[in-house]
PyMOL CGO cylinders between C-alpha atoms (Angstrom):
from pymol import cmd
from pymol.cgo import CYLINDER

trace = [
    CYLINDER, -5.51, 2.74, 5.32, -5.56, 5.62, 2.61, 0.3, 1, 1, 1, 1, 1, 1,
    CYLINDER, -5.56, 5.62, 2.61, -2.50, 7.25, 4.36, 0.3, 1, 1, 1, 1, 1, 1,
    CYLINDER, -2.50, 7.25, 4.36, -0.92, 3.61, 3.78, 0.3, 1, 1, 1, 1, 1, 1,
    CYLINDER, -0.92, 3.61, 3.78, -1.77, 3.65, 0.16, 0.3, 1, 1, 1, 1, 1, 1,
    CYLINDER, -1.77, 3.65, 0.16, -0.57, 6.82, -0.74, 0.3, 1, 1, 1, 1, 1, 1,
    CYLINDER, -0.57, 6.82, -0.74, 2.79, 5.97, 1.28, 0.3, 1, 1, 1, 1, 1, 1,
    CYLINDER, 2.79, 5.97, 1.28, 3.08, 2.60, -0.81, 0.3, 1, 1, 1, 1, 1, 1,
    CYLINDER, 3.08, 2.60, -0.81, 2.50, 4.38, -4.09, 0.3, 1, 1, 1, 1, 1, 1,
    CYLINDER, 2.50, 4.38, -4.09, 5.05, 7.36, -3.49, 0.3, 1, 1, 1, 1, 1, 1,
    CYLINDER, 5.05, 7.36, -3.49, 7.50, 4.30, -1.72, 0.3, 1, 1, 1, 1, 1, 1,
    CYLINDER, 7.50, 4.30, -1.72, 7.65, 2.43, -4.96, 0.3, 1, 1, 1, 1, 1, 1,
    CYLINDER, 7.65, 2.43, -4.96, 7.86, 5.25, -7.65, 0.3, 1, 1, 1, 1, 1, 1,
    CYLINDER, 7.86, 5.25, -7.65, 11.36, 6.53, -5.82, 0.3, 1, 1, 1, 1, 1, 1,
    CYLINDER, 11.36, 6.53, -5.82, 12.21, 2.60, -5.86, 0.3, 1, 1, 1, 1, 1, 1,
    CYLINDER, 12.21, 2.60, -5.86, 11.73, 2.81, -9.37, 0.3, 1, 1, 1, 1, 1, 1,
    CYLINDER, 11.73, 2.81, -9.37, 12.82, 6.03, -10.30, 0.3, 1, 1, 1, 1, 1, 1,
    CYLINDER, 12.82, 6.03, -10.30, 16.99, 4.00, -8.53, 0.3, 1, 1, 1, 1, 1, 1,
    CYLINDER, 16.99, 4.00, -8.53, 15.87, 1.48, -10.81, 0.3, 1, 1, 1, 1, 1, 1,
    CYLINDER, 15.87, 1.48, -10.81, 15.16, -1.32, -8.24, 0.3, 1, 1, 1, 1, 1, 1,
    CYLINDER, 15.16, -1.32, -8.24, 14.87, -4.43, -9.15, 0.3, 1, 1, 1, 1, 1, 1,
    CYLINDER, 14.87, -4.43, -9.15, 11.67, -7.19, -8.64, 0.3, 1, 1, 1, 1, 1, 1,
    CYLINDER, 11.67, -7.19, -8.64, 9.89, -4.89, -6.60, 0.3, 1, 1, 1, 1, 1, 1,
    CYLINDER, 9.89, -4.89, -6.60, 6.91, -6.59, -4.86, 0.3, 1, 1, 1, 1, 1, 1,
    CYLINDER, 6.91, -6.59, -4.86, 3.79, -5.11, -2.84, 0.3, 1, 1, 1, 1, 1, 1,
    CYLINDER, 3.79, -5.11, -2.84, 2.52, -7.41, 0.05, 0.3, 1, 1, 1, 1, 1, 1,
    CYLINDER, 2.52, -7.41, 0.05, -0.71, -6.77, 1.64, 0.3, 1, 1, 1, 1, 1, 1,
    CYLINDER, -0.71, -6.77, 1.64, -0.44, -7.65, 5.91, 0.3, 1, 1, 1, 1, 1, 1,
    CYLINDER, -0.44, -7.65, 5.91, -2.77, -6.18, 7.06, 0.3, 1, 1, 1, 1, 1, 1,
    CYLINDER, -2.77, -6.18, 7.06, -5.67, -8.92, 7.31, 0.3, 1, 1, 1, 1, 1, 1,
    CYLINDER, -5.67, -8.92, 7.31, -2.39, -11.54, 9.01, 0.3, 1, 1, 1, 1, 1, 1,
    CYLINDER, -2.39, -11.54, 9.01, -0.69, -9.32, 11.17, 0.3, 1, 1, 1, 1, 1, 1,
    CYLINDER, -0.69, -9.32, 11.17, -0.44, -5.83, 13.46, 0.3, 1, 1, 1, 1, 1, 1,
    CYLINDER, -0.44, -5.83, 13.46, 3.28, -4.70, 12.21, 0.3, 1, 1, 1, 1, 1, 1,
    CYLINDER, 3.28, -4.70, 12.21, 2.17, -2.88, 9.43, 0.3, 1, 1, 1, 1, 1, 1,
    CYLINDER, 2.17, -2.88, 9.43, -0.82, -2.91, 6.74, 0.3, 1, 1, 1, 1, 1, 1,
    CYLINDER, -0.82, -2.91, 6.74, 1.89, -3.13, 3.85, 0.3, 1, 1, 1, 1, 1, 1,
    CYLINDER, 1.89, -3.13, 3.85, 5.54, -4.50, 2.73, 0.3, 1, 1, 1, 1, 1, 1,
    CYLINDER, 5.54, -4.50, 2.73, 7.78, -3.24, -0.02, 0.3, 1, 1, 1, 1, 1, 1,
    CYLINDER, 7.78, -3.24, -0.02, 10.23, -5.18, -1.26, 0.3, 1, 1, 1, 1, 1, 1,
    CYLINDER, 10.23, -5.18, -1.26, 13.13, -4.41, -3.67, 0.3, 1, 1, 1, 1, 1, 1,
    CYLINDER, 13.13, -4.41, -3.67, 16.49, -4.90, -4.35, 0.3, 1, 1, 1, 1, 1, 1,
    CYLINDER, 16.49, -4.90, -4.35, 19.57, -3.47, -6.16, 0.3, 1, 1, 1, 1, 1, 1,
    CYLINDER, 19.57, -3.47, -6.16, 22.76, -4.70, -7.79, 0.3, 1, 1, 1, 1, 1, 1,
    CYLINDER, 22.76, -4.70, -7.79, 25.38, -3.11, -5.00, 0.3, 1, 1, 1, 1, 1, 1,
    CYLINDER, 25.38, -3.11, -5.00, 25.33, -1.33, -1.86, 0.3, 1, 1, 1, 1, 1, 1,
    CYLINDER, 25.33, -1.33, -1.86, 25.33, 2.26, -3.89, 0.3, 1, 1, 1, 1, 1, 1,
    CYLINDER, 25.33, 2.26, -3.89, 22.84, 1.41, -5.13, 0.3, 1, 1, 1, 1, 1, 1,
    CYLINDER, 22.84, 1.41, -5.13, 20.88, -0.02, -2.37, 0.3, 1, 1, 1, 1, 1, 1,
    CYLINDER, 20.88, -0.02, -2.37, 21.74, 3.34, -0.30, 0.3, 1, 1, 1, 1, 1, 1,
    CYLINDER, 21.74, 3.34, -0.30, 20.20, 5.54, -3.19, 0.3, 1, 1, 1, 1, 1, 1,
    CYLINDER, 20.20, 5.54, -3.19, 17.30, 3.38, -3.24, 0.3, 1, 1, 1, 1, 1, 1,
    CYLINDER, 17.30, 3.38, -3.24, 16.28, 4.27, 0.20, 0.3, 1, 1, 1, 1, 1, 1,
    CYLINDER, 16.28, 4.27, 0.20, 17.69, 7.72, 0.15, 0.3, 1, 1, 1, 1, 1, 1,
    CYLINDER, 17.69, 7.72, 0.15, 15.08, 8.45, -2.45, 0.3, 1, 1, 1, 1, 1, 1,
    CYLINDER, 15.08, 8.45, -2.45, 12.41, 6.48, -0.63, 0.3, 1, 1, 1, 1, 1, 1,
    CYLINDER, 12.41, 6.48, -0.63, 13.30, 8.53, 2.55, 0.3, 1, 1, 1, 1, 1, 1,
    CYLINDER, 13.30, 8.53, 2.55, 13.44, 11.75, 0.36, 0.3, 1, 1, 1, 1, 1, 1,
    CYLINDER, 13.44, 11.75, 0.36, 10.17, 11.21, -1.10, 0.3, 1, 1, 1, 1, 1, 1,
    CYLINDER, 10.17, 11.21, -1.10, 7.85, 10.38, 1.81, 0.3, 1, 1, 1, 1, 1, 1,
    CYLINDER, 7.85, 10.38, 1.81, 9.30, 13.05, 4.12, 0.3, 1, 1, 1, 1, 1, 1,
    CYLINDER, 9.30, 13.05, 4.12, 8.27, 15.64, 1.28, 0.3, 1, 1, 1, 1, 1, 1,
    CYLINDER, 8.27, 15.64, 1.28, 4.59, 14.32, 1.63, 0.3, 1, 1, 1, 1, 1, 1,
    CYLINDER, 4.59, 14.32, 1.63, 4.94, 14.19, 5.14, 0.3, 1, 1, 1, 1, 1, 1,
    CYLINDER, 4.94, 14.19, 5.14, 5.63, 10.88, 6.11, 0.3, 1, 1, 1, 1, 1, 1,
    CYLINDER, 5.63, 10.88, 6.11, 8.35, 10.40, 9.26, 0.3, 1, 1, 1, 1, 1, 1,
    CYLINDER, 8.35, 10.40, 9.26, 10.72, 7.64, 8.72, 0.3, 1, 1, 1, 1, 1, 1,
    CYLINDER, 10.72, 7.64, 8.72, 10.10, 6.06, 12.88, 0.3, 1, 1, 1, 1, 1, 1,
    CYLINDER, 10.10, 6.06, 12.88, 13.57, 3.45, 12.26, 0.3, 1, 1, 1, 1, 1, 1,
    CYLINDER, 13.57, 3.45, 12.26, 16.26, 2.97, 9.84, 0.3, 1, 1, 1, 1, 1, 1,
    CYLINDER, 16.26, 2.97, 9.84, 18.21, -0.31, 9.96, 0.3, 1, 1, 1, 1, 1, 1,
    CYLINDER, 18.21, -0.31, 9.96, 20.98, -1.35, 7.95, 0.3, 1, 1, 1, 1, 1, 1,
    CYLINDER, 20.98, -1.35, 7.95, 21.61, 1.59, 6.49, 0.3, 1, 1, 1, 1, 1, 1,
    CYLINDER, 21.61, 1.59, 6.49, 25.44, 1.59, 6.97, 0.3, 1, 1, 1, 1, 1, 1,
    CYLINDER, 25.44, 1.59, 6.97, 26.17, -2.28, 5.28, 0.3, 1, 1, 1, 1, 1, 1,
    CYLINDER, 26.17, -2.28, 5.28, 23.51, -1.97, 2.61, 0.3, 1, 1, 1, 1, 1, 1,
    CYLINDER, 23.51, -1.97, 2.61, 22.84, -5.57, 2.61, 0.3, 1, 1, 1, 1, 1, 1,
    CYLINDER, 22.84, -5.57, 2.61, 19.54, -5.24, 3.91, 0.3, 1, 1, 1, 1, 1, 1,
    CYLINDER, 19.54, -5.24, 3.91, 17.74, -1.71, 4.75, 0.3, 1, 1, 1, 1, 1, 1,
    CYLINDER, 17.74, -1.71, 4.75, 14.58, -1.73, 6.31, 0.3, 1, 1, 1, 1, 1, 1,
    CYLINDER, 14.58, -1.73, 6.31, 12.41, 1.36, 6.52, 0.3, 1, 1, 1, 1, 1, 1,
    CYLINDER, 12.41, 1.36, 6.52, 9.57, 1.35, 9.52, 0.3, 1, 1, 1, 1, 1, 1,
    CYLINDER, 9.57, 1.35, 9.52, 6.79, 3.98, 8.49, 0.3, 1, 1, 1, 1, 1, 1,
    CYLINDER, 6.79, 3.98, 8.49, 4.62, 2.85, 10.88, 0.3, 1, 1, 1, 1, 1, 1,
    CYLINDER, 4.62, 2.85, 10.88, 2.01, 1.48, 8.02, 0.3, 1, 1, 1, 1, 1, 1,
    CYLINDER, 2.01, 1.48, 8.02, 4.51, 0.42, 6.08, 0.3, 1, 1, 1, 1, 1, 1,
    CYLINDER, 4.51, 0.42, 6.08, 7.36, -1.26, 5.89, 0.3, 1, 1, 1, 1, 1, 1,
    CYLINDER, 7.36, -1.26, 5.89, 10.11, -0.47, 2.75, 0.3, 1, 1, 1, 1, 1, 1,
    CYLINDER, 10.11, -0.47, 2.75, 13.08, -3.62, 2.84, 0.3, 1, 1, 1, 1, 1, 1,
    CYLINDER, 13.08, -3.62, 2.84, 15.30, -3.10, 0.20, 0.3, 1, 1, 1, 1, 1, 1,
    CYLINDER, 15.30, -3.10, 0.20, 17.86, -5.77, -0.29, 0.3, 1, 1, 1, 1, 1, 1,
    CYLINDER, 17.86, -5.77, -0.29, 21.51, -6.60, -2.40, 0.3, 1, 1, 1, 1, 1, 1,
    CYLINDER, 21.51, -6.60, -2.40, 20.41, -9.66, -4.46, 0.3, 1, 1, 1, 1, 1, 1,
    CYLINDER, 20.41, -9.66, -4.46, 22.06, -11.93, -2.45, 0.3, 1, 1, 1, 1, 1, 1,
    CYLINDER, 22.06, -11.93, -2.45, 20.50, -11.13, 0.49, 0.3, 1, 1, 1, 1, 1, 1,
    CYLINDER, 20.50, -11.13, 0.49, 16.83, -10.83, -0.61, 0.3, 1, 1, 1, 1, 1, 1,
    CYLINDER, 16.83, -10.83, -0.61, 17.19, -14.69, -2.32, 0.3, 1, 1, 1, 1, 1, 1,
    CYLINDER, 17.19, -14.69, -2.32, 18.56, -15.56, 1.60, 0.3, 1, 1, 1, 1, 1, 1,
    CYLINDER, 18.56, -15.56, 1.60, 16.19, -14.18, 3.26, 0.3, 1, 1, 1, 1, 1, 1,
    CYLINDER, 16.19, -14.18, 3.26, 12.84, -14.87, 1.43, 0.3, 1, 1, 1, 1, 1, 1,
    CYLINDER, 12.84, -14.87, 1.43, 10.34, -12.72, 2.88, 0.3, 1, 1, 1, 1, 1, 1,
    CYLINDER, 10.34, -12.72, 2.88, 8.09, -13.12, -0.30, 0.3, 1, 1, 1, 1, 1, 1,
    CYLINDER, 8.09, -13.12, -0.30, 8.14, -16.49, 1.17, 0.3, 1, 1, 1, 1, 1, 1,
    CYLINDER, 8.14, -16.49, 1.17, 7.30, -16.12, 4.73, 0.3, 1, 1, 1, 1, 1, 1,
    CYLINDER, 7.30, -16.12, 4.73, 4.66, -13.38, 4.18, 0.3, 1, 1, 1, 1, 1, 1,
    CYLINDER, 4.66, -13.38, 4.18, 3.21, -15.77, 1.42, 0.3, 1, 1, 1, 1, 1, 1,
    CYLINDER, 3.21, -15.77, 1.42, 0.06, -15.66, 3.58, 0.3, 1, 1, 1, 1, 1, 1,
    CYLINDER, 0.06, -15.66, 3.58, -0.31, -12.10, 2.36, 0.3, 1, 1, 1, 1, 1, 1,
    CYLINDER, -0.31, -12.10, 2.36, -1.93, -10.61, -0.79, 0.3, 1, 1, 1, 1, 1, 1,
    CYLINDER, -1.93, -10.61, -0.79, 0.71, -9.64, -3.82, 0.3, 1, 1, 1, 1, 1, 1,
    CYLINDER, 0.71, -9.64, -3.82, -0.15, -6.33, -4.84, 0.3, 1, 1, 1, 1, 1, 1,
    CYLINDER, -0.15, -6.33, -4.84, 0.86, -6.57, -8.81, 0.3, 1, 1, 1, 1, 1, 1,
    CYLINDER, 0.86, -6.57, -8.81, 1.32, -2.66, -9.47, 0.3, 1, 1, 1, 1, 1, 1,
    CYLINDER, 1.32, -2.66, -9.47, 0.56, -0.13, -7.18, 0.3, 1, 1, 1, 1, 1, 1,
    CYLINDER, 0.56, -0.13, -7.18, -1.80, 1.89, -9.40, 0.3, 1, 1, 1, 1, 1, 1,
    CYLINDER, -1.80, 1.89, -9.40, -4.25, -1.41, -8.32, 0.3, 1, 1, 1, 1, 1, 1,
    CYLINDER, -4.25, -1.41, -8.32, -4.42, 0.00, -4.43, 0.3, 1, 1, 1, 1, 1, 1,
]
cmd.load_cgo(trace, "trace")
C-alpha cells in the first residue's frame, strides 16, 4: 500500500504541474480488487488531456513505476492509466460530467490532498 501512495502522490503532482482540472483521490481499496486507488482529472482539450498523461506516464516510469495499459490515448476523450495499484482517468470536461465515476465509486473514501495519504 506504500508503493500505492507514493504512485498517487507523484500521479497527481504531474496532473498538476498540466494544470488539470478538479482533480480527485478515491480510496478502493476497502470496496473492490481493481486497484487500492483512483485519480481523476480532467483538461480543457485533447492537448491538453495528452500532456496530462504524458507527464503522468513520464513521472512514474522515472520512479519506477510500469504503465501495464493505456486506453484512449489516441481520442483524448477519456485516458485511463492501469498501474496495477492505481488507476490515473483523465478526462475532456465533457466526458468526465458523462461519465461520473466520482459518482459510481461514491462508496469510496475522497482523499482531499494527497499530502493526507
Amino acid at each position: 500500500m506504500e508503493d500505492s501512495k507514493k504512485m498517487v502522490k507523484l500521479a497527481v503532482k504531474a496532473l498538476e504541474e498540466k494544470k488539470g482540472e478538479d482533480i480527485q483521490i478515491i480510496d478502493i481499496h476497502e470496496i473492490s480488487v481493481l486497484a487500492d486507488y483512483f485519480i481523476i482529472a480532467n483538461g480543457n482539450n485533447s492537448n491538453q488531456v495528452q500532456a496530462m498523461a504524458d507527464q503522468v506516464q513520464e513521472d512514474l516510469e522515472k520512479a519506477g513505476y510500469e504503465c501495464k495499459q493505456i486506453e484512449g490515448y489516441q481520442t483524448a476523450n477519456w485516458i485511463l492509466m492501469d498501474y496495477k495499484d492505481i488507476i490515473v482517468h483523465v478526462f475532456c470536461r465533457e466526458d468526465r460530467l458523462f461519465y461520473d465515476l466520482e459518482r459510481i465509486w461514491r462508496d469510496g473514501k475522497t482523499i482531499i490532498n494527497a499530502d493526507e495519504l
